[in-house]
VEXDREN-2710 file (C-alpha; in Angstrom, 1 decimal):
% VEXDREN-2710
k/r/px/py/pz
1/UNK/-17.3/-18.2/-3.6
2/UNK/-21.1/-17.1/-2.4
3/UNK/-21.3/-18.9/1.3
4/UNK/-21.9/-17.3/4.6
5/UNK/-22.1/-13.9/5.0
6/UNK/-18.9/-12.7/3.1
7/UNK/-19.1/-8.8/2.3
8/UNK/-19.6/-7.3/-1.2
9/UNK/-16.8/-5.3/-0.9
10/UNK/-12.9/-6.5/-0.9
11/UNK/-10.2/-4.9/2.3
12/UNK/-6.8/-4.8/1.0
13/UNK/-3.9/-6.1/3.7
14/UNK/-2.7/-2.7/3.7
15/UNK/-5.6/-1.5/5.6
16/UNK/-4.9/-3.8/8.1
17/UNK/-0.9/-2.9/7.9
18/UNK/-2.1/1.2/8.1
19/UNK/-4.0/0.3/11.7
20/UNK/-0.7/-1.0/13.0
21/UNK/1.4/1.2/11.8
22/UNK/-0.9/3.9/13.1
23/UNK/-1.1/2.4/16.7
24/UNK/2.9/1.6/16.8
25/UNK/3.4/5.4/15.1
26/UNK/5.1/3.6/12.1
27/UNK/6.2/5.6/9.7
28/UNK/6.0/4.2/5.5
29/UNK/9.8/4.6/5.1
30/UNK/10.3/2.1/8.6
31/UNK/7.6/-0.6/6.7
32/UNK/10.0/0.3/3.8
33/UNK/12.9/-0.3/5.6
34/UNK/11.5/-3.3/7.7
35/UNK/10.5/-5.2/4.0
36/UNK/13.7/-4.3/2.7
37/UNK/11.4/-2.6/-0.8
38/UNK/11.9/0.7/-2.1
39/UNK/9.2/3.0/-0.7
40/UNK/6.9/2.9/-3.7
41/UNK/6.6/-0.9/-3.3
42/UNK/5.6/-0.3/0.8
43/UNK/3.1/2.4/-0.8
44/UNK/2.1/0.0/-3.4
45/UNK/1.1/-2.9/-0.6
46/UNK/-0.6/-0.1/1.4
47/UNK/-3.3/0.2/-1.1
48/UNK/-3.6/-3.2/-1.9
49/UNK/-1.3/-2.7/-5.7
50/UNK/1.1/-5.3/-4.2
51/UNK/0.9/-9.3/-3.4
52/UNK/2.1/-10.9/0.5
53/UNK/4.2/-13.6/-0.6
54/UNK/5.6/-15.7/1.7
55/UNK/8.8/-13.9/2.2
56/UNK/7.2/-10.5/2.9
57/UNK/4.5/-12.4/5.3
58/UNK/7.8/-13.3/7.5
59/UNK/9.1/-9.5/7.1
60/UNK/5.5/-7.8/8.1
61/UNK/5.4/-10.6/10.7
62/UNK/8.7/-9.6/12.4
63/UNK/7.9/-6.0/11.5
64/UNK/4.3/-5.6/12.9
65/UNK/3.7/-8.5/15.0
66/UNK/1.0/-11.4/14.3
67/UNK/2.1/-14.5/12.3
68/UNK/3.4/-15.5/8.6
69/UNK/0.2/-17.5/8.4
70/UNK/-2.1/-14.9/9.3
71/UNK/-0.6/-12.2/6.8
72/UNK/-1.2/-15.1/3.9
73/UNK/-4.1/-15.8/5.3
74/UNK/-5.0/-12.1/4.9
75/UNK/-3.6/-12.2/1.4
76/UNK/-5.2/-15.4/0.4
77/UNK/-9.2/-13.7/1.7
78/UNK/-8.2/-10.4/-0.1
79/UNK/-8.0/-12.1/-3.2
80/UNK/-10.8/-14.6/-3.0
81/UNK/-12.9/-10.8/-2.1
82/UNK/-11.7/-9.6/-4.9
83/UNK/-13.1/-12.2/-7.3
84/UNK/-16.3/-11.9/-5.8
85/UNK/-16.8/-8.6/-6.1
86/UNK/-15.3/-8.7/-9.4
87/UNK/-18.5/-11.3/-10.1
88/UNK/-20.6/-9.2/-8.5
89/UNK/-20.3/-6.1/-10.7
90/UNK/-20.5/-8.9/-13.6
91/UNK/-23.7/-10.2/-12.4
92/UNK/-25.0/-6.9/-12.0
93/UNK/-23.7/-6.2/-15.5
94/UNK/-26.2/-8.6/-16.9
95/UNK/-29.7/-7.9/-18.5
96/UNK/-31.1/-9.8/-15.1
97/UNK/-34.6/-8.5/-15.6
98/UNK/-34.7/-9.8/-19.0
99/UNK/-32.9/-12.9/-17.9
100/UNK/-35.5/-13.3/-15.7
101/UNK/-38.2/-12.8/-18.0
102/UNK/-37.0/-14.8/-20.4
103/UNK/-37.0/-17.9/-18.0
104/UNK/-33.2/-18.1/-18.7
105/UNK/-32.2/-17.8/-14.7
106/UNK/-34.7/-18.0/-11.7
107/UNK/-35.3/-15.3/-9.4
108/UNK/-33.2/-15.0/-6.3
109/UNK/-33.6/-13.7/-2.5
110/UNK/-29.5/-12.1/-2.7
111/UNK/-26.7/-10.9/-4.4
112/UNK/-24.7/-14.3/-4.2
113/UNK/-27.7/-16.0/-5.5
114/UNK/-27.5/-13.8/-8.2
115/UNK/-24.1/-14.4/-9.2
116/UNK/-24.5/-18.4/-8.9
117/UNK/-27.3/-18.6/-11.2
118/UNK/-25.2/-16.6/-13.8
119/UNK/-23.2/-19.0/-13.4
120/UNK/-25.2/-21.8/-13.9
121/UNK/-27.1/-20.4/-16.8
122/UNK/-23.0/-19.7/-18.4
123/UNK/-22.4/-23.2/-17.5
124/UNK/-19.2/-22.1/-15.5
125/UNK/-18.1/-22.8/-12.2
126/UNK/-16.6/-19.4/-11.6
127/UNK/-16.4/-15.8/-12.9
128/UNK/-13.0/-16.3/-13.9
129/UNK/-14.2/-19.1/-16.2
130/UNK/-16.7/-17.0/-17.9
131/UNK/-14.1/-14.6/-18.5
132/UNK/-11.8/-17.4/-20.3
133/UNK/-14.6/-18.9/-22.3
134/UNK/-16.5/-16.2/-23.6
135/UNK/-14.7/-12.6/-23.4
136/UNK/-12.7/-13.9/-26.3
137/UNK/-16.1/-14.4/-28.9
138/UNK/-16.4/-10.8/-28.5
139/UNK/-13.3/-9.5/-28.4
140/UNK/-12.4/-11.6/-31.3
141/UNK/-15.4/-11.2/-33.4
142/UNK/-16.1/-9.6/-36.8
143/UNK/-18.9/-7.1/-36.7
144/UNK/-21.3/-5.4/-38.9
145/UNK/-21.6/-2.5/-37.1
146/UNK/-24.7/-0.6/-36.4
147/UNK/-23.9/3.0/-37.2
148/UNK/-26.6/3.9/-34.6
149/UNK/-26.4/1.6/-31.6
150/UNK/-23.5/-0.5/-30.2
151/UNK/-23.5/-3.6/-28.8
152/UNK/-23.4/-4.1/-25.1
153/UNK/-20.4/-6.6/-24.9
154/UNK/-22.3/-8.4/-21.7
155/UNK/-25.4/-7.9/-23.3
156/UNK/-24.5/-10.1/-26.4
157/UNK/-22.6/-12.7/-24.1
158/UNK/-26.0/-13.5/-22.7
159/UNK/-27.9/-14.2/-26.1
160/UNK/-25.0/-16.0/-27.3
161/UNK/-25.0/-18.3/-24.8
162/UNK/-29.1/-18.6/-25.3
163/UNK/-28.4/-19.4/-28.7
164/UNK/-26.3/-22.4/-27.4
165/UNK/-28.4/-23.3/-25.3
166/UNK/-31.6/-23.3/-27.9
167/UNK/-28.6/-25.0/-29.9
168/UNK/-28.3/-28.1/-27.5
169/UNK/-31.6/-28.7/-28.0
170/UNK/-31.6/-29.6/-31.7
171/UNK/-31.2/-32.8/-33.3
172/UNK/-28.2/-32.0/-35.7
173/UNK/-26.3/-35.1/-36.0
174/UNK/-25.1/-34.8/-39.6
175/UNK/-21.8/-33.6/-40.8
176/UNK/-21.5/-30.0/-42.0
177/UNK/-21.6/-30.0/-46.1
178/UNK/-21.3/-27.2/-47.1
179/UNK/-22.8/-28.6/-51.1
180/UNK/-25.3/-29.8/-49.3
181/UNK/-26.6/-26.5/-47.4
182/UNK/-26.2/-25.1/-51.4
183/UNK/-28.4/-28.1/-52.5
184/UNK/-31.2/-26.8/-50.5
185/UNK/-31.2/-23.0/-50.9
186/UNK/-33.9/-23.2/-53.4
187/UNK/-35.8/-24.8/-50.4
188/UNK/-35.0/-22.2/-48.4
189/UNK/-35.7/-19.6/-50.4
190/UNK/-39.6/-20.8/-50.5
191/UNK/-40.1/-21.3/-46.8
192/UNK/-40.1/-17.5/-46.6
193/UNK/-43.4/-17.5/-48.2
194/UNK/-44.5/-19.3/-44.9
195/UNK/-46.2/-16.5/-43.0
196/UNK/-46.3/-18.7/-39.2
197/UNK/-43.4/-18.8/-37.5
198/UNK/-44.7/-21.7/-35.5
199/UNK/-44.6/-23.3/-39.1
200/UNK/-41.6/-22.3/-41.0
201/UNK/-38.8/-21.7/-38.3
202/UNK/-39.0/-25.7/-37.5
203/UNK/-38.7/-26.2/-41.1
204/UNK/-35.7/-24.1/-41.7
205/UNK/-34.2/-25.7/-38.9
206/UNK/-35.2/-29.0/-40.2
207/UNK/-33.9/-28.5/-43.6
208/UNK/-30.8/-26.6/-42.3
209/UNK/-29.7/-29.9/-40.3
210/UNK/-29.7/-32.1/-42.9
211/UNK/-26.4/-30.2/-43.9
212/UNK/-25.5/-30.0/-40.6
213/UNK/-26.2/-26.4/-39.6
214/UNK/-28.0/-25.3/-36.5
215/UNK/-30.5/-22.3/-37.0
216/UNK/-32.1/-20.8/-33.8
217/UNK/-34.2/-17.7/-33.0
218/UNK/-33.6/-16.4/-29.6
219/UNK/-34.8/-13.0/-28.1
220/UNK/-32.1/-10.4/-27.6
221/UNK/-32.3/-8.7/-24.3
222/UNK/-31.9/-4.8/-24.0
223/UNK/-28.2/-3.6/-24.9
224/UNK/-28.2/-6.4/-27.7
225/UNK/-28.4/-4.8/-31.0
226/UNK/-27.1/-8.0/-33.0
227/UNK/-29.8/-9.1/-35.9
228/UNK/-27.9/-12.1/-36.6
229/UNK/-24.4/-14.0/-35.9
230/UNK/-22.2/-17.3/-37.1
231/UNK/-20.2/-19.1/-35.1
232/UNK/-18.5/-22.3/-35.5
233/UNK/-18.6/-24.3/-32.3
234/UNK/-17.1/-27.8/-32.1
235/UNK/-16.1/-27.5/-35.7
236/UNK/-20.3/-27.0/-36.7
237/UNK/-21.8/-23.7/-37.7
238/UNK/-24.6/-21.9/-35.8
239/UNK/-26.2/-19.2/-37.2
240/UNK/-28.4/-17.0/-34.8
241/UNK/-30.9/-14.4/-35.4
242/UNK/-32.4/-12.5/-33.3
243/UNK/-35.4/-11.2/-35.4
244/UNK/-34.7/-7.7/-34.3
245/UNK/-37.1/-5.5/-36.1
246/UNK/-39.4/-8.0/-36.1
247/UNK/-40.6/-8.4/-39.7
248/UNK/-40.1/-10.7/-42.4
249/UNK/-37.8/-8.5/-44.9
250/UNK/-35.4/-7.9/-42.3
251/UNK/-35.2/-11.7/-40.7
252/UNK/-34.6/-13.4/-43.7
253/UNK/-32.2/-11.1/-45.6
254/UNK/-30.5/-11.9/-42.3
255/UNK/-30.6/-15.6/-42.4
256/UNK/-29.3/-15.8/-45.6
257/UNK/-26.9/-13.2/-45.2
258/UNK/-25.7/-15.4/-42.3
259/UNK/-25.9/-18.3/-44.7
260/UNK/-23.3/-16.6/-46.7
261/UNK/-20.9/-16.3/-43.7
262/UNK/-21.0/-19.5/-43.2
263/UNK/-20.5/-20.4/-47.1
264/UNK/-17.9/-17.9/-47.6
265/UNK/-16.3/-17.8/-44.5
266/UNK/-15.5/-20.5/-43.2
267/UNK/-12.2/-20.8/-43.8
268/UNK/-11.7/-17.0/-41.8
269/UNK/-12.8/-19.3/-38.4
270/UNK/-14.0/-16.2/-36.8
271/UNK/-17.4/-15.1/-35.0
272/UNK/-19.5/-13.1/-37.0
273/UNK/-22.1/-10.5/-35.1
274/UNK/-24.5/-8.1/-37.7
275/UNK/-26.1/-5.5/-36.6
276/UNK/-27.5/-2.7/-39.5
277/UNK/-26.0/-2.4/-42.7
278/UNK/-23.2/0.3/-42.8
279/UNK/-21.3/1.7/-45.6
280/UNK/-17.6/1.0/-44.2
281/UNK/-17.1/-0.7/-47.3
282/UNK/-16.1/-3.8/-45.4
283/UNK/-15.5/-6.6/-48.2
284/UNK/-16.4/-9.8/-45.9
285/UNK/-20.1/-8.3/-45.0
286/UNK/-20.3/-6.9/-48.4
287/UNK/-19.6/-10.8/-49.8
288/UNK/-22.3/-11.7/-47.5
289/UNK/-24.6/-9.3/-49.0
290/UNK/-23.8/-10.6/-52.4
291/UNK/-24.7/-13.9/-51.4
292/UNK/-27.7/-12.9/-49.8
293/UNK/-29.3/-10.8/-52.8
294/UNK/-28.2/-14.1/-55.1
295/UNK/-29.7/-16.3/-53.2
296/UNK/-32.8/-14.8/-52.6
297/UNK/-33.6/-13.4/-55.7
298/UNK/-31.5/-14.3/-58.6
299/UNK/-31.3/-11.9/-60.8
300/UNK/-32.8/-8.8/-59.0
301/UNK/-36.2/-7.7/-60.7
302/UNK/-35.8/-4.6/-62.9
303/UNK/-39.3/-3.1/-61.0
304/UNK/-36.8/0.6/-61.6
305/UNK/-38.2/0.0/-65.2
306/UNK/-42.1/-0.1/-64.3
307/UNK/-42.7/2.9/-62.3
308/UNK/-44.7/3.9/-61.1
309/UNK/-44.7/0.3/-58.9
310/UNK/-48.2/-1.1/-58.1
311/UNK/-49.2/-3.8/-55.7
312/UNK/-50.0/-6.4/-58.1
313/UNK/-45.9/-5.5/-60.1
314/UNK/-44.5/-6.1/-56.6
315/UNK/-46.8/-9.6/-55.8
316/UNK/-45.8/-10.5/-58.9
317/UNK/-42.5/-10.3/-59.2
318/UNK/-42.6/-12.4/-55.5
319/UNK/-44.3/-15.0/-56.5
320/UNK/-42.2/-15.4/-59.8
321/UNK/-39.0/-15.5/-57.8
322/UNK/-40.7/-17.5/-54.8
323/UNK/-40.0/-15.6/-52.0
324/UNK/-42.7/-13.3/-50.0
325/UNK/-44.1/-9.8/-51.1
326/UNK/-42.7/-8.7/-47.7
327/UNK/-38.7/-9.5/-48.6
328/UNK/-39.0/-7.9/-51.7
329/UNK/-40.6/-4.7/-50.7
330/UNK/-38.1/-4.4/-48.0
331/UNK/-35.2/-4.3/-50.9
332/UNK/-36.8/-2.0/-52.9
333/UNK/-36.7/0.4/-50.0
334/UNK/-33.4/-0.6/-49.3
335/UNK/-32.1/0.4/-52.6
336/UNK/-34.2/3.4/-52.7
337/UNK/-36.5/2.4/-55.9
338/UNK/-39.5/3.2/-53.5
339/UNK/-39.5/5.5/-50.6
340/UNK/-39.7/3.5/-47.3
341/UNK/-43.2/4.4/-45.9
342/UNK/-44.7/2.4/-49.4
343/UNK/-46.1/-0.4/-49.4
344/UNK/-45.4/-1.8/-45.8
345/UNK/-48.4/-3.7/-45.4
346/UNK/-47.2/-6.0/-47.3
347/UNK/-44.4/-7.0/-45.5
348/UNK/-45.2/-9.6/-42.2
349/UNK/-45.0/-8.8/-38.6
350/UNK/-44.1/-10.4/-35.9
351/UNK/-43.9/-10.8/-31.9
352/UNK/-42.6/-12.5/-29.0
353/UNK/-44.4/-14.1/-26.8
354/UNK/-41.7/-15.5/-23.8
355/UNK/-38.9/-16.5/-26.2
356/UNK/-41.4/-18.0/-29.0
357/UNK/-42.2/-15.7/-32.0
358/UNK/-45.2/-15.2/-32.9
359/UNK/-47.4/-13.8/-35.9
360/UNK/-48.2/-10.1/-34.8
END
């Protein structure tokens, strides 16, 4: 599809019929006439909105001159140009510079370079594959919408398919159980006191696989607003986050609402993308939310009842429900108990560094 010099742009048959009918002063009712179509259809092939088949190929053949082969030949290169100019605009579509950054596709010299190692990093062999493979996660998916930013459909292709490839690279061998992934939620729970994320996203992934769950953390490039997603693939669950606003509060209420997605949900077989809360009232992501705020914490603290809230009431009440200061603060703020400029100090920050994150 990339060889040789072949153009970036795609010339219909018509404009090839339109020279010939200009030379031989050939009016669009005689091409009518000559196919035997109503004029609209002669208008139609003119601009390229109707196929050669091999009975019109004989007609234009007879009609203008050259052979049936070389009007389905002209047929058969229009729509091969077509594809690739259809992949070109796809390519171009792409977070490339990000890509690129990211180490996720290698610099080319050229357009068609471009477009094959797009390919390659999609693992597809054509554009037309992508299309089949992946336009149907998004188009298909359940969202927690952002009431802000949207998501960039392409955008989120891309750090899907980094997911699966972070994915690929995991041993998880066991069998999804579910009673299993609920055995260790107490586990869970305490590796957010783990301020390294050299340290605890290994674990989480570790513990996570045990119950057959893959857990990865991949960058999202620009257009991306998705904090987290589930997906089942091959009849396992993946849960990606993209540790968007980079601090703890907001990554591992995301995890675990995630968790709940895949606890809850499973049975709904769909692919779940969360961006920001909203308050569309959507049950599913409110379940998730449910599951979340019982997971983490239990009970939630009363701290409403011990205003005004000090540092020590808030590291407290962390350390009694074993979870960090940071994920606490961040739903207190959340449900407005303290205004959201207090006490974010407390709460951990991180960075990326390449596609690793880092302590900030």
């Amino acid at each position: 599809m990339t060889n040789g010099l072949a153009p970036r742009w795609a010339s219909a048959p018509g404009s090839t019929i339109k020279t010939i009918m200009a030379e031989r002063d050939f009016s669009v009712e005689h091409l009518a006439s000559a196919l035997q179509t109503p004029v609209a259809e002669a208008e139609a092939l003119l601009i390229g909105d109707a196929r050669i088949n091999a009975d019109r190929a004989a007609r234009l053949s007879a009609a203008l001159g050259a052979s049936t082969r070389f009007w389905l030949t002209r047929e058969a290169e229009y729509v091969e140009d077509q594809i690739r100019v259809m992949a070109a605009e796809w390519s171009s579509s792409l977070p490339l510079r990000q890509m690129r950054n990211f180490g996720w596709i290698d610099r080319t010299s050229g357009w068609r370079e471009e477009i094959d190692e797009c390919l390659q990093f999609f693992g597809v062999e054509d554009f037309e594959e992508w299309q089949n493979r992946y336009c149907s996660q998004f188009a298909g998916a359940h969202f927690r919408k952002s009431p802000t930013y949207a998501n960039e459909e392409n955008a989120t292709l891309v750090w899907f398919r980094a997911g699966e490839r972070a994915a690929a690279s995991l041993a998880t061998t066991s069998d999804f159980s579910p009673s299993g992934l609920r055995a260790r939620l107490g586990e869970l729970r305490n590796l957010t006191r783990l301020a390294d994320p050299a340290k605890f996203i290994p674990a989480l992934q570790s513990v996570c696989s045990q119950a057959g769950l893959a857990v990865v953390v991949v960058p999202a490039p620009d257009g991306c607003r998705a904090s987290g997603a589930t997906r089942w693939i091959h009849g396992r669950p993946l849960v990606q986050l993209s540790a968007r606003h980079l601090s703890d509060d907001h990554l591992w209420y995301t995890f675990f609402h995630e968790l709940g997605h895949v606890l809850c949900h499973a049975d709904l077989d769909e692919t779940f993308i969360d961006g920001d809360a909203d308050e569309s009232g959507d049950a599913v992501e409110a379940e998730a939310d449910e599951f979340a705020t019982l997971a983490l914490f239990g009970e939630f603290p009363q701290l409403e009842n011990e205003q005004p809230i000090q540092y020590r009431d808030v590291i407290r009440a962390a350390k009694r429900l074993g979870v960090s200061a940071g994920i606490l603060i961040g739903q207190l703020q959340h449900r407005n108990v303290i205004p959201h400029e207090r006490f974010n100090r407390l709460k951990r920050r991180y960075q990326w560094n390449g596609t690793s994150l880092v302590e900030k």
